[in-house]
C-alpha positions in Angstrom: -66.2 31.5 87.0 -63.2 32.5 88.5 -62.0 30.1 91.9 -59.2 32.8 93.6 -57.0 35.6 92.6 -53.0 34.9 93.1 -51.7 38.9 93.5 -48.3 39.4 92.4 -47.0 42.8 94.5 -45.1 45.0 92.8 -42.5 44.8 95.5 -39.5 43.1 96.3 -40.8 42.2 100.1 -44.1 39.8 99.7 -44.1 39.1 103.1 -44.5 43.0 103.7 -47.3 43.2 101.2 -48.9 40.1 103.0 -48.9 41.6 106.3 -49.8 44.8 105.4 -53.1 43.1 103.6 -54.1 41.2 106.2 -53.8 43.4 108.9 -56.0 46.5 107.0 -58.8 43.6 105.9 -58.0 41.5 109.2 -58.7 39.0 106.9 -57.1 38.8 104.0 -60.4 39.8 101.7 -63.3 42.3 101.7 -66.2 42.4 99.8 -68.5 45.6 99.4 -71.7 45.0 99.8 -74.5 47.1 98.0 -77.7 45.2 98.6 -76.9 42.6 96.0 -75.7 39.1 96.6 -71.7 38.5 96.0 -68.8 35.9 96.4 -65.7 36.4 98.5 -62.8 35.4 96.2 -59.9 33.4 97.5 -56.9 35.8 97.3 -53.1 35.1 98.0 -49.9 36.9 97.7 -47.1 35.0 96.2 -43.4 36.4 95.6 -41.8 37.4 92.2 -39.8 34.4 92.2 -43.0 31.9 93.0 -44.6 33.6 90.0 -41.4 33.0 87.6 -41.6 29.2 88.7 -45.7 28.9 87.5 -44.9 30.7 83.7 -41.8 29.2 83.5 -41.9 27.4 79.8 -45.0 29.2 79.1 -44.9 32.0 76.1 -45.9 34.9 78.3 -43.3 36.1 81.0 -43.5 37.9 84.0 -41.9 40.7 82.5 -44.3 41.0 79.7 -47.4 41.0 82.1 -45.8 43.4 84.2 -45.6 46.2 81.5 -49.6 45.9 81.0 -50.5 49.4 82.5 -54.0 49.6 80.8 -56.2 47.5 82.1 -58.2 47.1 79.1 -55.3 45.7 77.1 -53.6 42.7 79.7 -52.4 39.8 78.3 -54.7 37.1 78.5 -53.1 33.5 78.9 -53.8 29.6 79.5 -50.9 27.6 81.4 -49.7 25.0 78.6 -47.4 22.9 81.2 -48.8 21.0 83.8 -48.2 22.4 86.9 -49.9 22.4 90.4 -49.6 24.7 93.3 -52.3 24.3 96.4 -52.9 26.4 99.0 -55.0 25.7 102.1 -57.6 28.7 103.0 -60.0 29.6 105.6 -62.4 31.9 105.5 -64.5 33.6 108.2 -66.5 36.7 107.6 -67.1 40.0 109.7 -70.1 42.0 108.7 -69.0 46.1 109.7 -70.5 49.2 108.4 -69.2 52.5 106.9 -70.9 55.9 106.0 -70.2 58.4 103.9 -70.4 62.0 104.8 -72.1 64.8 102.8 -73.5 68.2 103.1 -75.1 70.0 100.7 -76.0 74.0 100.0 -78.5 74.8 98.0 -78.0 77.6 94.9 -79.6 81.0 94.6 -80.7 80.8 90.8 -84.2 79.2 90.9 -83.2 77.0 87.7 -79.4 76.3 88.3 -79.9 75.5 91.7 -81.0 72.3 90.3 -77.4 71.1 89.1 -74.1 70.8 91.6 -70.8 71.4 92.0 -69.5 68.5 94.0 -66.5 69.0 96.1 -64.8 65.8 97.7 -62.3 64.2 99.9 -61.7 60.5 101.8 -62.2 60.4 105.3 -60.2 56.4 106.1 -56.9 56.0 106.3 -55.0 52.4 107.1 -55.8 52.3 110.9 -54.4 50.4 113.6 -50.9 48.2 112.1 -51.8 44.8 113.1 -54.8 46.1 115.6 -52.5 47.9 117.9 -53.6 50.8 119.6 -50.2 52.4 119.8 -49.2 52.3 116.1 -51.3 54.2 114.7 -51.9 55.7 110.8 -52.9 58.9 111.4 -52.8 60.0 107.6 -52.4 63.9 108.0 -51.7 64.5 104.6 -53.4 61.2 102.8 -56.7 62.4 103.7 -56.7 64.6 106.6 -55.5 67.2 104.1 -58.5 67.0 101.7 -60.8 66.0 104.8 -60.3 69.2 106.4 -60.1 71.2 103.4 -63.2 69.7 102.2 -64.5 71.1 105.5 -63.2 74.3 105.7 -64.7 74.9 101.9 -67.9 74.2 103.5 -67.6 76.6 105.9 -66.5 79.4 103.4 -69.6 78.4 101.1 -72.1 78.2 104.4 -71.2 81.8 105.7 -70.0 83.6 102.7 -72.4 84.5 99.7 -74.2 81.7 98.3 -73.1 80.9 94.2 -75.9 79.8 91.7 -75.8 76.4 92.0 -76.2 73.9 94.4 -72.7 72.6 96.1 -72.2 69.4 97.4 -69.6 68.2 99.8 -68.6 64.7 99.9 -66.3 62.8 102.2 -66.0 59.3 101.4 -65.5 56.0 103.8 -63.4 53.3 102.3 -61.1 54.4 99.8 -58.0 53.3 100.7 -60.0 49.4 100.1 -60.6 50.3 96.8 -62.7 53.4 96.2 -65.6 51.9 98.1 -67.0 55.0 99.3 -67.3 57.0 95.7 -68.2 53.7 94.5 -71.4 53.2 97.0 -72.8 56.9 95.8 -72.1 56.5 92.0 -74.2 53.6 92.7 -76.5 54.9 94.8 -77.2 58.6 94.7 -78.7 60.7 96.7 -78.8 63.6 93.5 -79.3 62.9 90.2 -75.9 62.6 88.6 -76.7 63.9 85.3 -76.9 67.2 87.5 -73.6 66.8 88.7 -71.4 69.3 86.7 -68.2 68.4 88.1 -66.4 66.6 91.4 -63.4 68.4 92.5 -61.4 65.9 94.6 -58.6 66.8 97.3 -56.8 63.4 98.3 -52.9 64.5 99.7 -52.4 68.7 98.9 -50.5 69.2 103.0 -47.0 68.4 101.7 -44.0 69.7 100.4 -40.9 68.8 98.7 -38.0 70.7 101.3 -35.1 72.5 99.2 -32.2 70.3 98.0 -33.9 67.3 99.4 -32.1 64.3 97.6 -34.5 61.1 99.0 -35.8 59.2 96.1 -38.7 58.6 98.4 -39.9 62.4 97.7 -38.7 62.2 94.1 -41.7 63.1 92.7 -43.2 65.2 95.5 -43.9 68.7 94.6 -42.6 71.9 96.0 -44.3 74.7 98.5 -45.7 76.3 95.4 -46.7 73.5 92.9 -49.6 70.9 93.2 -50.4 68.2 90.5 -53.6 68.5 88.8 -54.7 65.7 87.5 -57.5 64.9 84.8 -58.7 68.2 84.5 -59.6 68.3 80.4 -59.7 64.6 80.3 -63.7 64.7 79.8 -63.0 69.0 79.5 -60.8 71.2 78.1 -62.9 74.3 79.7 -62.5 72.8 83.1 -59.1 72.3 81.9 -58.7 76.1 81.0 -60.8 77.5 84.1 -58.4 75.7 86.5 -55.8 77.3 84.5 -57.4 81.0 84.7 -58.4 81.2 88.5 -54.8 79.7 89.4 -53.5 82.8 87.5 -55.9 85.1 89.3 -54.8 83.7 92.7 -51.0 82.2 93.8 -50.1 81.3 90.1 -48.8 77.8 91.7 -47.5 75.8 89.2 -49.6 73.0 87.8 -47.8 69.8 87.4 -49.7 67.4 84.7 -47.3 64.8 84.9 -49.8 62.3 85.4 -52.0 63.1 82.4 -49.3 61.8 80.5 -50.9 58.2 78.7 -47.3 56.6 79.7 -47.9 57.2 83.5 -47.7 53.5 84.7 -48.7 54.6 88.5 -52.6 55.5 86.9 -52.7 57.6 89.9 -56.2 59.1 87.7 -57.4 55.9 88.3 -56.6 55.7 92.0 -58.6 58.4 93.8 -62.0 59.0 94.8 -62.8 60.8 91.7 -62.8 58.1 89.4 -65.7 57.1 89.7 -67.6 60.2 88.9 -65.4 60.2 85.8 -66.5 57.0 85.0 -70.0 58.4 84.9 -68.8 60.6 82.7 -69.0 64.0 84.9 -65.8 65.9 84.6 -63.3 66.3 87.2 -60.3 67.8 88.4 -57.6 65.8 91.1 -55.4 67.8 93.4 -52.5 65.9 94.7 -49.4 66.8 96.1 -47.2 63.8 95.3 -46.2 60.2 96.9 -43.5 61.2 99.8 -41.6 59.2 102.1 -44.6 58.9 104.8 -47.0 57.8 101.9 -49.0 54.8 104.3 -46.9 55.0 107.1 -47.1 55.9 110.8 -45.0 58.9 110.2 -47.5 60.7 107.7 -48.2 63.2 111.1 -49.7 66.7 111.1 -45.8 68.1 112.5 -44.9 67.7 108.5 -48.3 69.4 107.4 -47.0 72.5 105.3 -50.4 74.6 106.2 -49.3 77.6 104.1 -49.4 75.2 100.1 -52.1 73.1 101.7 -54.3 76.6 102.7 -53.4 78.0 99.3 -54.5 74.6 97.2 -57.9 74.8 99.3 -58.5 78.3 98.5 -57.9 77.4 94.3 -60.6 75.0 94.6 -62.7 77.2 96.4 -61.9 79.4 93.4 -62.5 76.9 90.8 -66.0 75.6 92.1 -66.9 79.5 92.8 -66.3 80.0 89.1 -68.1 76.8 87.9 -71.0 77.4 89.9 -72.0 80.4 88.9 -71.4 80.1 84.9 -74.5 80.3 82.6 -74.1 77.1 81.1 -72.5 74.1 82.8 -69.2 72.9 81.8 -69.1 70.8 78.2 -68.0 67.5 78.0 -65.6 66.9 75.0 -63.7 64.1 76.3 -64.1 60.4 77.1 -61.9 58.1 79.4 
């Protein structure tokens, strides 16, 4: 019954936030469509201050709403003072299509072969700023990273000897909008999921955190030799411990959980590609390198690509889903979201 979402940004700049929204939708709002009939919400973008002006005299602040980080446990709320705030919109709609990518090998045990070891990265990026063919988002390391590694496993699985079970590769469309692409083939598969035995998703491993670097922009990037891996024994501790064991077999890089922690308020689990397996309960393990200084913006270019971590992250995956694939019994699920 809703009539239109007012977004507060978590930034200082609304006008930045505004821009930036309109010129990746071109329109302000895009809906997904999966064969079923929906509504296009009206959305606007209003500052910090706007927002305090609307719950002023009301019993919930801005303050309190902004330290909801779990999204099943916001503060729900009525306006008690009689206020009014209009806003004229247009909307006009602009039907485009996007595919996602996959490839899949088929196993050598006659029974396994029936389950797979999914393997996955996002193809988009944020485009063209404002349409403009000269300023361009390339997005080396947010996904050309995983895209290419995603690519180069494939290539290593096609021409090397074939593991148990099935692999799939999956490059998605659409997940800088929201997880669209991930979203479409939970949906819609083209497998049966409850074969699925894990996704292993790449999304940002080409980066590094320079020696005595003192930005707080790469505060929380990660070094030549460490990657974050996130969620692996959410849903299970052995995919948990096997990430653990082929890491020590290989470049023993050290495996940042930071955000496994329940207090991370970024919910950077939540904001990949992955997600949505997990929320079909199929285990799965996030590599990430860390939000840096050219996280969506023109600069993220191949020139600051460290090749050496990113080629070292790949071959751990390739590691990992060697190892799943060819276990006698698939991984168990012990966990829950």
């Amino acid at each position: 019954g809703a009539k239109g979402v007012i977004v507060v940004p978590n930034s200082d700049n609304v006008d930045s936030y505004a821009d930036h929204a309109a010129s990746s939708t071109k329109a302000g709002r895009v809906r997904v469509e999966f064969g079923r009939s929906s509504q296009v919400l009206p959305t606007v973008a209003i500052s910090k201050e706007l927002a305090a002006e609307l719950l002023g005299g009301e019993k919930v602040t801005l303050e309190q709403l902004a330290k909801d980080t779990d999204a099943t446990s916001s503060t729900p709320f009525e306006l008690s003072v009689a206020k009014s705030v209009k806003f004229n919109i247009a909307i006009n709609e602009n039907r485009q299509n996007a595919e996602n990518v996959l490839g899949m090998l088929k196993g050598t045990d006659p029974k396994l072969s029936a389950e797979f070891v999914g393997m996955s990265a996002h193809l988009d990026h944020l485009g063209l700023q404002g349409g403009d063919p000269t300023k361009v988002y390339n997005g080396a390391d947010d996904d050309g990273s995983g895209t290419v590694s995603i690519l180069e496993l494939a290539h290593a699985f096609a021409t090397g000897p074939r593991p148990k079970r099935s692999v799939i590769f999956i490059w998605h469309s659409g997940e800088e909008k929201g997880l669209w692409g991930s979203q479409y083939f939970t949906t819609n598969p083209t497998i049966d999921l409850k074969q699925m035995v894990t996704d292993l998703n790449i999304d940002m491993i080409g980066r590094s955190k320079p020696a005595g670097d003192t930005n707080p922009k790469n505060a929380v990037l990660t070094g030549p030799q460490e990657i974050y891996v996130v969620g692996a024994s959410k849903l299970s501790t052995e995919l948990g411990k096997e990430c653990i064991q082929v890491n020590d077999k290989l470049y023993k890089l050290a495996l940042n959980y930071k955000y496994d922690a329940p207090t991370d308020t970024e919910r950077i689990y939540y904001r990949s590609d992955h997600y949505n397996y997990a929320a079909k309960g199929i285990p799965i393990a996030f590599f990430f390198d860390g939000v840096h200084e050219d996280y969506h913006r023109m600069t993220d270019k191949v020139e600051k690509i460290d090749f050496n971590k990113m080629e070292m992250v790949a071959r751990t995956v390739y590691g990992l889903a060697w190892t799943i694939a060819n276990q006698p019994k698939r991984l168990v699920v012990d966990g829950k979201n």
